[in-house]
TIVO-2410 file (N, C-alpha, C; in nm, 3 decimals):
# residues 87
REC num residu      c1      c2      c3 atome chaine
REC   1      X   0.325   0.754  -1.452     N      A
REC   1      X   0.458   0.697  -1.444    CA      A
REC   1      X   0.529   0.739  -1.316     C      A
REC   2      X   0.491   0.838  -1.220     N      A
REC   2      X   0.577   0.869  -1.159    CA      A
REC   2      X   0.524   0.789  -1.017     C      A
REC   3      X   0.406   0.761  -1.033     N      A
REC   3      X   0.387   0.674  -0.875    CA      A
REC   3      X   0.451   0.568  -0.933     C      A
REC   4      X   0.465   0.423  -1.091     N      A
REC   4      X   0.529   0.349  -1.060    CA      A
REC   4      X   0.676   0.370  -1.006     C      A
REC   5      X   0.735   0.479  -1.032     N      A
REC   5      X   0.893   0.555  -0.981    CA      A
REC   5      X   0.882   0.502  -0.814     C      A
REC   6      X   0.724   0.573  -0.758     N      A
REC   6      X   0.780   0.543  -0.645    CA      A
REC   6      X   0.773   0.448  -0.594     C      A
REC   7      X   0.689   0.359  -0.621     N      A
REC   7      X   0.646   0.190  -0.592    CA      A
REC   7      X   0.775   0.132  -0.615     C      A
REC   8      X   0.902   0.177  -0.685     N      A
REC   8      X   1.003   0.102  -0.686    CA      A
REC   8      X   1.114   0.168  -0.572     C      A
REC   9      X   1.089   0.297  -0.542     N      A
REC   9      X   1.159   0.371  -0.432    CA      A
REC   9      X   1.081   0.264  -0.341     C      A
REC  10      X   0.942   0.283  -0.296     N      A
REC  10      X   0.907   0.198  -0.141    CA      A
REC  10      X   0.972   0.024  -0.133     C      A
REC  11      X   0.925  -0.022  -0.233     N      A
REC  11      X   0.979  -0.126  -0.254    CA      A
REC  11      X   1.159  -0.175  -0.217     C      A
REC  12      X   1.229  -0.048  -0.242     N      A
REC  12      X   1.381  -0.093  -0.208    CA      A
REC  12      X   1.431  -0.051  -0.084     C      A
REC  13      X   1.329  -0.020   0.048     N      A
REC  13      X   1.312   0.014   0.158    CA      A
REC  13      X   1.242   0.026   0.242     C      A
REC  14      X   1.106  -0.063   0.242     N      A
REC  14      X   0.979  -0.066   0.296    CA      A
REC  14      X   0.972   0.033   0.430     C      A
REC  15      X   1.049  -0.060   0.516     N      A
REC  15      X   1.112  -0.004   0.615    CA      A
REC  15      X   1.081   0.191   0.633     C      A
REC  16      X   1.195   0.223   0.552     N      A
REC  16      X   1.233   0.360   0.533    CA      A
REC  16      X   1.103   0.456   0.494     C      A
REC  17      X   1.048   0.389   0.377     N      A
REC  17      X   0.911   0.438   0.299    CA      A
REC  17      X   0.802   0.404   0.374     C      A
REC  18      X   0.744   0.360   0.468     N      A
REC  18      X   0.655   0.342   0.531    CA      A
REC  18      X   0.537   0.428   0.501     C      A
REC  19      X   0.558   0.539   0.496     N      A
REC  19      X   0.443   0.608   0.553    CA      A
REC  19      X   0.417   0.688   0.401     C      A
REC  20      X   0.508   0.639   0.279     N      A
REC  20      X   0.450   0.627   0.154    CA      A
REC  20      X   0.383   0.558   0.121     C      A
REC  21      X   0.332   0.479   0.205     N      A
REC  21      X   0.243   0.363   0.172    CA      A
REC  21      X   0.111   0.396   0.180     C      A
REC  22      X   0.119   0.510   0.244     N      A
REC  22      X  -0.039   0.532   0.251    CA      A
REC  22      X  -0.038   0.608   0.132     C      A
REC  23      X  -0.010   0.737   0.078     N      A
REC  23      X  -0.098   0.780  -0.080    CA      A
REC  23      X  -0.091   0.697  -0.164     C      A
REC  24      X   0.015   0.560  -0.119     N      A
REC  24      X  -0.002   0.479  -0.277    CA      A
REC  24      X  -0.125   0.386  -0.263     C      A
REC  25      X  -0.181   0.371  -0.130     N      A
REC  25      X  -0.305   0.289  -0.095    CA      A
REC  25      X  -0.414   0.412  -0.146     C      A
REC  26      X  -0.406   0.528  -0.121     N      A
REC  26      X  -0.517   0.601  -0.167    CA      A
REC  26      X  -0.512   0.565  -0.289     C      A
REC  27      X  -0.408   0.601  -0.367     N      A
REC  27      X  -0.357   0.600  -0.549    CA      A
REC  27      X  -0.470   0.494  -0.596     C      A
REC  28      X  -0.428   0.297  -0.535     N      A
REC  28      X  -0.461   0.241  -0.555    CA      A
REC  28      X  -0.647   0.195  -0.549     C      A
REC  29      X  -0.658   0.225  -0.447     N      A
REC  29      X  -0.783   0.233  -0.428    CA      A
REC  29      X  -0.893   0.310  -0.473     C      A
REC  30      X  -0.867   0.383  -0.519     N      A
REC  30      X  -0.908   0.556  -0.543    CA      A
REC  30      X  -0.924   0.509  -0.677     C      A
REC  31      X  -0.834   0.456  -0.783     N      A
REC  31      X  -0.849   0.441  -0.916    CA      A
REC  31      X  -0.985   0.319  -0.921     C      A
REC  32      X  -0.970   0.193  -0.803     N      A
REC  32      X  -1.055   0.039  -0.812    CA      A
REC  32      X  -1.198   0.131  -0.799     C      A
REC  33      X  -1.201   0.211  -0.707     N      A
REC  33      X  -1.317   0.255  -0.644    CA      A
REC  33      X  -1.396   0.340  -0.831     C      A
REC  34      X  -1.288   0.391  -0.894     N      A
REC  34      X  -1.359   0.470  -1.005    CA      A
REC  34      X  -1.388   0.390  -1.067     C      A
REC  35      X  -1.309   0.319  -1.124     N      A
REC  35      X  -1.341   0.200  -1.205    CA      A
REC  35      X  -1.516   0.144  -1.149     C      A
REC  36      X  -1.500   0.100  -1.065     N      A
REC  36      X  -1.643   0.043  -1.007    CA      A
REC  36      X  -1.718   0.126  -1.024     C      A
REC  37      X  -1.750   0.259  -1.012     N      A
REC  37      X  -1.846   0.345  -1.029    CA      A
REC  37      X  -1.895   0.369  -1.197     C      A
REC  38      X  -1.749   0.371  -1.247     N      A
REC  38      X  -1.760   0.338  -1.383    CA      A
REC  38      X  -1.852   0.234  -1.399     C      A
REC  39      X  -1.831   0.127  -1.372     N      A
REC  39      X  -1.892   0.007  -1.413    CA      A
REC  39      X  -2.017  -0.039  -1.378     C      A
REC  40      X  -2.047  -0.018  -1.251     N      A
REC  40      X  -2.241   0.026  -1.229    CA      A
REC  40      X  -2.331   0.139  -1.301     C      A
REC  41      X  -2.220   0.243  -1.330     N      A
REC  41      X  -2.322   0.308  -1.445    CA      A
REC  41      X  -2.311   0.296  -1.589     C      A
REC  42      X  -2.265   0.184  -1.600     N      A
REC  42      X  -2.268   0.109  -1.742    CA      A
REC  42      X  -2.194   0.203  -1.816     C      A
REC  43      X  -2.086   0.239  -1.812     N      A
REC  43      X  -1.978   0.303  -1.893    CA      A
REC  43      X  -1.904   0.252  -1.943     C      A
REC  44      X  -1.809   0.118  -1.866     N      A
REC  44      X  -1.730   0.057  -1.935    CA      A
REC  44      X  -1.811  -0.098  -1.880     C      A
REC  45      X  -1.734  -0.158  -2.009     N      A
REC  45      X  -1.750  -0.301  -1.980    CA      A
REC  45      X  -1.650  -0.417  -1.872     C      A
REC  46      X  -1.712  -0.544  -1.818     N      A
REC  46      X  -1.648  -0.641  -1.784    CA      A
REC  46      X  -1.523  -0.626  -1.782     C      A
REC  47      X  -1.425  -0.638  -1.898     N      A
REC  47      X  -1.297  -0.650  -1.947    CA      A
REC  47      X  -1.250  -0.565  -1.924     C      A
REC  48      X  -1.335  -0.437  -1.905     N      A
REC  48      X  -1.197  -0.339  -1.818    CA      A
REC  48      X  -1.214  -0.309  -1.660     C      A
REC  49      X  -1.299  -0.339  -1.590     N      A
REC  49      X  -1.333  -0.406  -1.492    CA      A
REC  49      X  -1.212  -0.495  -1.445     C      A
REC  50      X  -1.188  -0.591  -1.513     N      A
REC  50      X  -1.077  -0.692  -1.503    CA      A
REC  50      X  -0.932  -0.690  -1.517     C      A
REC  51      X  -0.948  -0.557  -1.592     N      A
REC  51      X  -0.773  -0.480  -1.577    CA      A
REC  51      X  -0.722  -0.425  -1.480     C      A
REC  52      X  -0.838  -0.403  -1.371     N      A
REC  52      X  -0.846  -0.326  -1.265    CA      A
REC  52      X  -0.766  -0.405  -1.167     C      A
REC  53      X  -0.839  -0.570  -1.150     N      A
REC  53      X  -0.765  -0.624  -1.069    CA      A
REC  53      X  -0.633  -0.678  -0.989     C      A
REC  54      X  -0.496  -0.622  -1.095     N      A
REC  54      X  -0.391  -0.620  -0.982    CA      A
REC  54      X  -0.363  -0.507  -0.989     C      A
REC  55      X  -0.448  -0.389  -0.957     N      A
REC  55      X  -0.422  -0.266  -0.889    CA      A
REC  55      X  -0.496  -0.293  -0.729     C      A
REC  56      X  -0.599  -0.342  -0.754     N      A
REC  56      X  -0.685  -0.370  -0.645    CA      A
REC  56      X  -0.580  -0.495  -0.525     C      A
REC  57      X  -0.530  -0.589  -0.595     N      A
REC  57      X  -0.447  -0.675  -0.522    CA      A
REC  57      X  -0.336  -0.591  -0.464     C      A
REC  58      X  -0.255  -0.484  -0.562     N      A
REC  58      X  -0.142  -0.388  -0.527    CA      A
REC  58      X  -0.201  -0.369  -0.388     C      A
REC  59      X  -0.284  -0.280  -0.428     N      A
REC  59      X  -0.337  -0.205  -0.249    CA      A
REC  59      X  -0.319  -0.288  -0.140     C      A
REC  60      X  -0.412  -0.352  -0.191     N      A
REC  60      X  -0.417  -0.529  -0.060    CA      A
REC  60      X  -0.289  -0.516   0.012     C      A
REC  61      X  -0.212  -0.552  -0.086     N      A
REC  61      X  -0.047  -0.618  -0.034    CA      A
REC  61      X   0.004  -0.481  -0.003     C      A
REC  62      X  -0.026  -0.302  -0.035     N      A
REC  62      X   0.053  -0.248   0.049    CA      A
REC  62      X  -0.045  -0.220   0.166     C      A
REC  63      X  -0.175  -0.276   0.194     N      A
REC  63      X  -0.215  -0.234   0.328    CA      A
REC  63      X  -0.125  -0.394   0.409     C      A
REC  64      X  -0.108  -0.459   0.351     N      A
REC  64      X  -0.046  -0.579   0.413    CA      A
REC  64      X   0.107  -0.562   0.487     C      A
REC  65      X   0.159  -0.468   0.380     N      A
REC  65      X   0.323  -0.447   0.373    CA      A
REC  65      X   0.297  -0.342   0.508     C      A
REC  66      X   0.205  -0.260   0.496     N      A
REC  66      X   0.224  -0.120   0.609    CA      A
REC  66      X   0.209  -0.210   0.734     C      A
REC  67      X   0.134  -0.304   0.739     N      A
REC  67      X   0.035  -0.354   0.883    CA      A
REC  67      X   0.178  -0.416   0.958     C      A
REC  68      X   0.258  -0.453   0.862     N      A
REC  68      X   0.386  -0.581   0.911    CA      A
REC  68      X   0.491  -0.455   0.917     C      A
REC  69      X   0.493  -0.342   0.827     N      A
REC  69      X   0.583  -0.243   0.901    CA      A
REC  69      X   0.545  -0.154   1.000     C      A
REC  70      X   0.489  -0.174   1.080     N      A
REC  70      X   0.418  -0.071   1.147    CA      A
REC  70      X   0.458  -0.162   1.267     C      A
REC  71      X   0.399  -0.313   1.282     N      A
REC  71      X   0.452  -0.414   1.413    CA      A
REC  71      X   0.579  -0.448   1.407     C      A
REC  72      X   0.646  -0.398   1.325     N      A
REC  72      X   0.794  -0.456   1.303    CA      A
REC  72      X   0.852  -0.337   1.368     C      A
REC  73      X   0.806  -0.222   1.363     N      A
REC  73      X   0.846  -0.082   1.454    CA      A
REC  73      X   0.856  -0.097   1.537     C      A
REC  74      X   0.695  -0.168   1.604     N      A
REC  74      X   0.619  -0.136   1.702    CA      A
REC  74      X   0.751  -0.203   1.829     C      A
REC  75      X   0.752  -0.319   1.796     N      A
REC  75      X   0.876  -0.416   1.814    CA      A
REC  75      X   1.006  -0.410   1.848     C      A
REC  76      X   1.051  -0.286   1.742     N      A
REC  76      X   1.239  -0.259   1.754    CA      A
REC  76      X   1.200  -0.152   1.848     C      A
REC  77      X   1.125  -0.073   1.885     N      A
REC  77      X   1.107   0.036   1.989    CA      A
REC  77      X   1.131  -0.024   2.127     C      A
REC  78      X   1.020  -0.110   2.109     N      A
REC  78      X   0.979  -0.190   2.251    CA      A
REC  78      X   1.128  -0.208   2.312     C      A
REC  79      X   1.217  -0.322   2.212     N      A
REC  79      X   1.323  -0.375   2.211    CA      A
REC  79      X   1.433  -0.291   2.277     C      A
REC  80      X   1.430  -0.171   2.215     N      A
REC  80      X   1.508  -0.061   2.173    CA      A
REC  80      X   1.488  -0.024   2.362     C      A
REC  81      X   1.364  -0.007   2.457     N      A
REC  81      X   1.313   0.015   2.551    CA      A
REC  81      X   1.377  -0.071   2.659     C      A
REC  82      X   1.359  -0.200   2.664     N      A
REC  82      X   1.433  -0.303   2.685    CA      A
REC  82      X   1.588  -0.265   2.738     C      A
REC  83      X   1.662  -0.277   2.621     N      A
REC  83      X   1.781  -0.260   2.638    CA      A
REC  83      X   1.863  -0.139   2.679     C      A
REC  84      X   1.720  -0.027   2.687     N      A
REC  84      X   1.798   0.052   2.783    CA      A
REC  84      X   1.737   0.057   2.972     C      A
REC  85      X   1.691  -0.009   2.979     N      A
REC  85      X   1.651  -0.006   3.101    CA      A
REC  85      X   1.732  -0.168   3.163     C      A
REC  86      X   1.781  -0.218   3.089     N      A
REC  86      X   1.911  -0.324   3.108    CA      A
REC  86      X   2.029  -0.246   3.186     C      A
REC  87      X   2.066  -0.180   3.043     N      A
REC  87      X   2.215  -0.079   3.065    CA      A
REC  87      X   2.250  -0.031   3.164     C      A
***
């Protein structure tokens, strides 16, 4: 319960939380990856295999969310660079 806590902290500040994005990509991944190991050594079945999948999508979309906050930085710096060599 307490990583969904923070998935709703990153979520109301991407921006700000950035660089929470990475243990929640480990979090996420880390659980798909057991699951799978689970599931080649015939421990669990299919169907829970399949519960797995919007944790696996979660990750996706926060390696997606970091990649677009990271150039969105990359960007207001540049910018930020810009306008003082204007001044």
């Amino acid at each position: 319960m307490a990583w969904q806590f923070a998935f709703l902290v990153i979520g109301s500040n991407p921006a700000r939380y950035r660089l929470m994005m990475i243990p929640s990509m480990v979090e996420k991944f880390a659980y798909v990856l057991t699951m799978g190991v689970l599931y080649i050594q015939g421990r669990i079945g299919v169907t829970d295999v399949l519960v797995i999948s919007p944790d696996l999508l979660w990750g996706v979309l926060f390696v997606t969310a970091f990649a677009k906050m990271s150039a969105l930085a990359g960007r207001q710096v540049v910018g930020a660079e810009r306008a003082g060599i204007e001044s």
